[in-house]
C-alpha positions in Angstrom: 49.9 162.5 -3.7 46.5 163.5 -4.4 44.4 160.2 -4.5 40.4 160.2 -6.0 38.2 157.5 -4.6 34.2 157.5 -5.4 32.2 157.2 -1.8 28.8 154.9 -1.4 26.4 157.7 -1.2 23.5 158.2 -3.5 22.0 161.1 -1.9 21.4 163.5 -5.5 22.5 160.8 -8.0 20.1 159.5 -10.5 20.6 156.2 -11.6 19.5 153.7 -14.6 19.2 150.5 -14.9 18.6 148.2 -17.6 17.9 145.0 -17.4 16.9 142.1 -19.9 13.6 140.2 -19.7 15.0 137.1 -21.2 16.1 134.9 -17.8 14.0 137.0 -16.2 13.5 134.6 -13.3 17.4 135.7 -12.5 17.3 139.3 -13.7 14.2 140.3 -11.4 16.4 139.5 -8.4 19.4 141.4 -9.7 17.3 144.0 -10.1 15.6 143.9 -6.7 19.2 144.0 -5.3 20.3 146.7 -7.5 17.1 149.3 -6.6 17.7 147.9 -2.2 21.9 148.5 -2.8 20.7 151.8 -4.4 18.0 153.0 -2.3 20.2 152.3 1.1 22.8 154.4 -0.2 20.7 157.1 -0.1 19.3 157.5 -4.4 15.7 158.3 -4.2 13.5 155.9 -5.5 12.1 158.7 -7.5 15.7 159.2 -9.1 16.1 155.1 -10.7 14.8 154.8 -13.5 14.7 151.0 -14.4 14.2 150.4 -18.3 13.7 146.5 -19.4 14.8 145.0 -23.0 14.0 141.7 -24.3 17.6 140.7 -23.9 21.1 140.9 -22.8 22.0 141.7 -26.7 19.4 145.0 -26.7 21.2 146.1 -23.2 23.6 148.3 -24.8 21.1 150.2 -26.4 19.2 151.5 -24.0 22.1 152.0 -21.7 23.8 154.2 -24.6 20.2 155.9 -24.6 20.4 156.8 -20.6 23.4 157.9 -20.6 23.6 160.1 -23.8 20.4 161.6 -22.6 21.6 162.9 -19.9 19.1 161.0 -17.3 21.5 159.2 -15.1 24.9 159.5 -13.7 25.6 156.0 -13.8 23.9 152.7 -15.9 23.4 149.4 -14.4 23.5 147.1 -17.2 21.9 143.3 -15.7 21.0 140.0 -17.5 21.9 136.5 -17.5 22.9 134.6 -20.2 23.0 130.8 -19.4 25.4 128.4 -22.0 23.1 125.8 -24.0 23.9 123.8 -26.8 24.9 126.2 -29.3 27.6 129.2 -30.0 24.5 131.7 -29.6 26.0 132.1 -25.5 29.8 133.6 -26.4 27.9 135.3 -29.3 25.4 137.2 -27.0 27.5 137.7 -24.1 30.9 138.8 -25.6 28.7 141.5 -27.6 26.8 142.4 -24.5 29.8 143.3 -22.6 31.3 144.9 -25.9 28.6 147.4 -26.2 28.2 147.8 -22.6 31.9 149.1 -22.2 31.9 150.9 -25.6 28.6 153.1 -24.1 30.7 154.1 -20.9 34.2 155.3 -22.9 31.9 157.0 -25.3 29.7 158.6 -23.1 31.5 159.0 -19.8 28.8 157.8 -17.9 29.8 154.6 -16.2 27.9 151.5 -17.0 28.4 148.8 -14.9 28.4 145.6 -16.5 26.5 142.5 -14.2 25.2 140.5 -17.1 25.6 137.3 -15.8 27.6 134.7 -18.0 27.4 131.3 -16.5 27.0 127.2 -17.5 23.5 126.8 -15.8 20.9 128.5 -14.1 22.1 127.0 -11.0 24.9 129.0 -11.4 22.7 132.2 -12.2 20.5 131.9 -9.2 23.3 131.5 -6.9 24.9 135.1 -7.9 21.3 136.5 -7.6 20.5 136.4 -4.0 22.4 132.8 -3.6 25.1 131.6 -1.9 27.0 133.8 -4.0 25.5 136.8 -2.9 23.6 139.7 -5.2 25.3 140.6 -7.9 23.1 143.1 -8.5 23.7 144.9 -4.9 27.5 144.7 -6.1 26.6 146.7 -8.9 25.0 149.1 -7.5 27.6 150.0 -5.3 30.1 150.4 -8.4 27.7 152.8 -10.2 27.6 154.9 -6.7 31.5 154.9 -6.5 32.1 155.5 -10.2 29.4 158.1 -10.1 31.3 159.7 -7.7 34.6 159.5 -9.3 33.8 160.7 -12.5 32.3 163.9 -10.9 35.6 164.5 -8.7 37.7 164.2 -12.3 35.4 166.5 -13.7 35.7 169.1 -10.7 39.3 168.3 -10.8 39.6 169.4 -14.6 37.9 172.4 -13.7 
C-alpha cells in the first residue's frame, strides 16, 4: 500500500493568510499564532504574505486571489464571527466557509478554513490563545501538511 501523508515543515513553502479586520481583537491573535505555527516550521517570514479584509464575508476573495496568482502554496483563511441578535451570523459564516472551500477545489491550493463561528466572544477569545488553545497555530499546521500533500499527488501524477 503506498500511503501520502503531508510533513510539518515549511522550509521553501510560501504561505497566505487572510484574515478579517472585523473582530479584530480575536483575529490579531489567530493571526499571531498562525505567522509563530508557521515560522517554527521552518516558512520564512519573508515567504507569508498576510493580506487583511474588512470581514469574514470578503475572505474568500482574497484567498481565491492568492491562490490563483500563484503566490502561496497554501491559504489560511481566519476571522471570527460572533452570533448577535439577528440571522446576519449563519448568513456570514455559512458563506464564508462556502467560498473558502469553493477557492481550494477550484484552485488546488488548500485553504484552510479557521473563521471562527461561535455564540460570544468569550467563546472566540478562548480558541485564540485561550483555554482552548490557538486556533490559528492549528491552522497553520494544516496548510504545512496539505501543502505538502498536494505536492506529493502532483509528483505522484507525474
Amino acid at each position: 500500500m503506498n500511503v501520502i501523508r503531508g510533513a510539518l515543515e515549511g522550509a521553501g513553502r510560501r504561505v497566505g493568510i487572510v484574515a478579517a479586520r472585523f473582530n479584530e481583537v480575536v483575529t490579531s491573535k489567530l493571526v499571531g499564532g498562525a505567522v509563530e505555527g508557521l515560522t517554527r516550521h521552518g516558512v520564512a517570514p519573508d515567504d507569508i504574505l498576510l493580506v487583511w479584509v474588512p470581514g469574514a464575508f470578503e475572505i474568500p476573495l482574497a484567498a481565491r486571489a492568492l491562490a490563483e496568482g500563484g503566490r502561496a502554496d497554501a491559504v489560511i483563511c481566519l476571522g471570527a464571527v460572533i452570533r448577535g441578535d439577528t440571522a446576519h451570523f449563519e448568513l456570514v459564516a455559512g458563506e464564508a466557509a462556502r467560498g473558502i472551500a469553493d477557492v481550494g477545489r477550484d484552485t488546488r491550493v488548500p485553504c484552510i478554513f479557521e473563521v471562527l463561528a461561535t455564540e460570544d466572544l468569550a467563546q472566540a477569545e478562548a480558541r485564540a490563545g485561550g483555554a482552548h488553545g490557538n486556533k490559528g497555530w492549528d491552522a497553520a499546521e494544516a496548510a504545512l501538511e496539505m501543502a505538502g500533500v498536494m505536492a506529493a499527488l502532483a509528483e505522484e501524477a507525474g
